[in-house]
N, C-alpha and C positions, 0 to 999 in steps of 0.2 A: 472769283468775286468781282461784283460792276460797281461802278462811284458812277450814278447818274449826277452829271455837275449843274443840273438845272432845274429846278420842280418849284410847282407853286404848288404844294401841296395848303398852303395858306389862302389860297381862292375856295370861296364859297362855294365849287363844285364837290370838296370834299368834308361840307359842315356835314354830314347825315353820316360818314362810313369813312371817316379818316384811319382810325385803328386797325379796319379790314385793309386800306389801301396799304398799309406802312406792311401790314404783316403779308401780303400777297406780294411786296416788294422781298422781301426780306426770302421768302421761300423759293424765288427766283432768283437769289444769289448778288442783289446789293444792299452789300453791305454800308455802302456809305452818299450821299445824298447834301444837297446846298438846296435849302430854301430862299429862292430869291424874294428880294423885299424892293417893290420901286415905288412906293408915293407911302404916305406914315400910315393908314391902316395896315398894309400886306409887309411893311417893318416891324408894326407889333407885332403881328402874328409870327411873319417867320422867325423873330426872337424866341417868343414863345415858344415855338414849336422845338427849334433848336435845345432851348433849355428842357425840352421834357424827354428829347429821345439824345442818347451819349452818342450813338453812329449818325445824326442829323448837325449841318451846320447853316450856319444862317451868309445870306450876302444881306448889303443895305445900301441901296444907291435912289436916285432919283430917273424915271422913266424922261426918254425925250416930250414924248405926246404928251406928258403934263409938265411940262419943263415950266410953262407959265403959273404954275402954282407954288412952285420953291420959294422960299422965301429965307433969309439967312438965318432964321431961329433954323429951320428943317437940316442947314448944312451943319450949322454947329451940333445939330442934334444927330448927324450921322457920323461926325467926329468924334462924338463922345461912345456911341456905340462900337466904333472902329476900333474900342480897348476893348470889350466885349470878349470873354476866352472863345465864345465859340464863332464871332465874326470871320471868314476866313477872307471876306473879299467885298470889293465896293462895288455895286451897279444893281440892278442893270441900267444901265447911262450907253449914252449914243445920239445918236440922230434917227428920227422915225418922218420920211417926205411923204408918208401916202395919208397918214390923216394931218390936217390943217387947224387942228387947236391952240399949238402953238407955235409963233412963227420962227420961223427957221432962225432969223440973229438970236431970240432968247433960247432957242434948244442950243446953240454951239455956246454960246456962254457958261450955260450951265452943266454942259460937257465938259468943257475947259475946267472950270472950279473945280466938280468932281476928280478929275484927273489931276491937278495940282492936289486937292487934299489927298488923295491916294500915292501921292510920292511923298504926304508930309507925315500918313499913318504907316507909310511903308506897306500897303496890301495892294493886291493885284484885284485889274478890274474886269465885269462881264461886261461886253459892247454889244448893245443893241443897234442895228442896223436895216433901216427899211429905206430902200428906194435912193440912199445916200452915201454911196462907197466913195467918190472922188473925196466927199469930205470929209467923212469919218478918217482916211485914209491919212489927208493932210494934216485934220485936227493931233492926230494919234503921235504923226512925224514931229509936230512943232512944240507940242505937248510932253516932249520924249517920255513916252510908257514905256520905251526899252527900261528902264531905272525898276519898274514894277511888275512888265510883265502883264499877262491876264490872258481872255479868252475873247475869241469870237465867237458868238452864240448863236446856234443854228445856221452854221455859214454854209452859203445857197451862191456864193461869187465864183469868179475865176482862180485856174491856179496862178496864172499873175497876181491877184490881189492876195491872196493866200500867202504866197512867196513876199510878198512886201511885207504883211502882218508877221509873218514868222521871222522877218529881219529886226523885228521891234521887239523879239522876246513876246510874243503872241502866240498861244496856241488856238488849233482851230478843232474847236467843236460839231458835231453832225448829231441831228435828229432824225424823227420820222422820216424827212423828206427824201431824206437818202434810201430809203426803203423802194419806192413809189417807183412803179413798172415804168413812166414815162418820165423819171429823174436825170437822165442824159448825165448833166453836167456835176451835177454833184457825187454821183457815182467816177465820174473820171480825175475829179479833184480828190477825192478821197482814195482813189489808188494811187496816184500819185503822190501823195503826200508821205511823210515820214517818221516812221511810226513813232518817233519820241517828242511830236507836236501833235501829237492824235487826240483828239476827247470825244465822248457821247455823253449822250442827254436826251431826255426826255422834252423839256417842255410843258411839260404836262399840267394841265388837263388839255390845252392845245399842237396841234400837227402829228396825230396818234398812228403812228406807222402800222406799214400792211401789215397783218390782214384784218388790222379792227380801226381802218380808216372811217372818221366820219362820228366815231363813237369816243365819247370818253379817254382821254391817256390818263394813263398813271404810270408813279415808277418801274412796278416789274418788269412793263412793254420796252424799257432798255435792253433788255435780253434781246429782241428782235432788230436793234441798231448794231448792235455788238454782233450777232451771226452775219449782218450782213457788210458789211467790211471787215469782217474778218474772210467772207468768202469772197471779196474782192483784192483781200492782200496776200491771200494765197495761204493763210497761215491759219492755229486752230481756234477756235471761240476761245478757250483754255490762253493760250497767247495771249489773243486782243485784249481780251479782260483783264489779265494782269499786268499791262503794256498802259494801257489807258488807267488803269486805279493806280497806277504807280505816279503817272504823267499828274495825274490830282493834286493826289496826294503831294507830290512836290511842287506843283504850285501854289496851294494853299497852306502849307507848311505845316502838314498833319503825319504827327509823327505816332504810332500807334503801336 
């Protein structure tokens, strides 16, 4: 059974055929799934969503790229859903350098907060990361998330960075991209790594791993992350999957 720890199934790509996606998830063998939520429309929804499926849980955080649109009503408001039964986790929060919407002191600010109210709800957080690892890296140190814990999402770094994240009680996450014929580095960071910090994730509707690159992701396409470090760790699909839903499961503190 797979915990994709990552889906927007709350994006607009899935308003026509959401109930076909959840259930071609499901016959592919995951069982369990976090809708992320980062700016208040994709919080309602992934609440919603959460509350309508028992094996769906919701995250609620603030994206960096709109980090200038926070405003302290949105944080108290993601405080207040952090009692939430099915909230398991705060973000996705980070720093994102490749688009310029907002500038980089108001995305580390609102990093910061995020990550202080996440030691104050006690829940672990998903890190977004674009183009910004020295600072995600220091933020994470100074901010101690070792207290909370969380994930790196779609981590595409080195195993130095990796190795630093996993000293902070970080686990690291792999998508699509680790599939990809010309993926070098993230295929080496993920054999190297240790299978009790290990997670996958879809991403989905975005970075839809071989062989339906270009097209559409959704959940079930976790099966195709999970074959494929499992055949880089030497070990059986049957393993990875219960190795990684278990690694979830214990940091979201879903006890089932």
């Amino acid at each position: 059974m797979l915990f994709d720890t990552h889906v927007h199934l709350n994006a607009e790509q899935y308003e026509d055929d959401l109930q076909e996606v959840i259930n071609r998830a499901l016959e592919k063998g995951v069982q369990n799934m976090v809708v992320v939520g980062f700016d208040e429309p994709t919080i309602k929804k992934a609440i919603q969503i959460a509350e309508t499926y028992d094996f769906i849980y919701a995250s609620v955080g603030w994206h960096p790229v709109d980090a200038v649109d926070m405003t302290d009503e949105h944080l108290a408001w993601i405080e207040e859903l952090a009692q939430h039964p099915k909230v398991v986790a705060l973000g996705e929060m980070g720093l994102d350098y490749h688009w310029d919407k907002s500038p980089k002191e108001v995305q580390k600010d609102v990093f910061r907060r995020q990550i202080r109210l996440a030691r104050k709800v006690n829940l672990p957080i998903i890190i977004h990361n674009r183009d910004a690892t020295e600072d995600v890296v220091t933020i994470l140190k100074e901010e101690h998330v070792e207290e909370v814990g969380g994930i790196m999402h779609c981590f595409t770094g080195s195993i130095e960075v990796a190795k630093q994240c996993m000293d902070m009680n970080m686990y690291i996450s792999f998508g699509g991209p680790v599939t990809f014929k010309n993926a070098k580095k993230p295929k080496e960071v993920a054999t190297e790594l240790p299978l009790d910090k290990l997670l996958i994730e879809t991403d989905c509707p975005y970075l839809t791993p071989h062989p339906f690159r270009g097209k559409r992701n959704e959940p079930g396409y976790v099966s195709y992350v999970a074959e494929q470090i499992a055949e880089l760790k030497g070990i059986t699909y049957e393993e990875l999957a219960a190795i990684t839903t278990a690694n979830a499961k214990k940091l979201f503190g879903i006890n089932d």
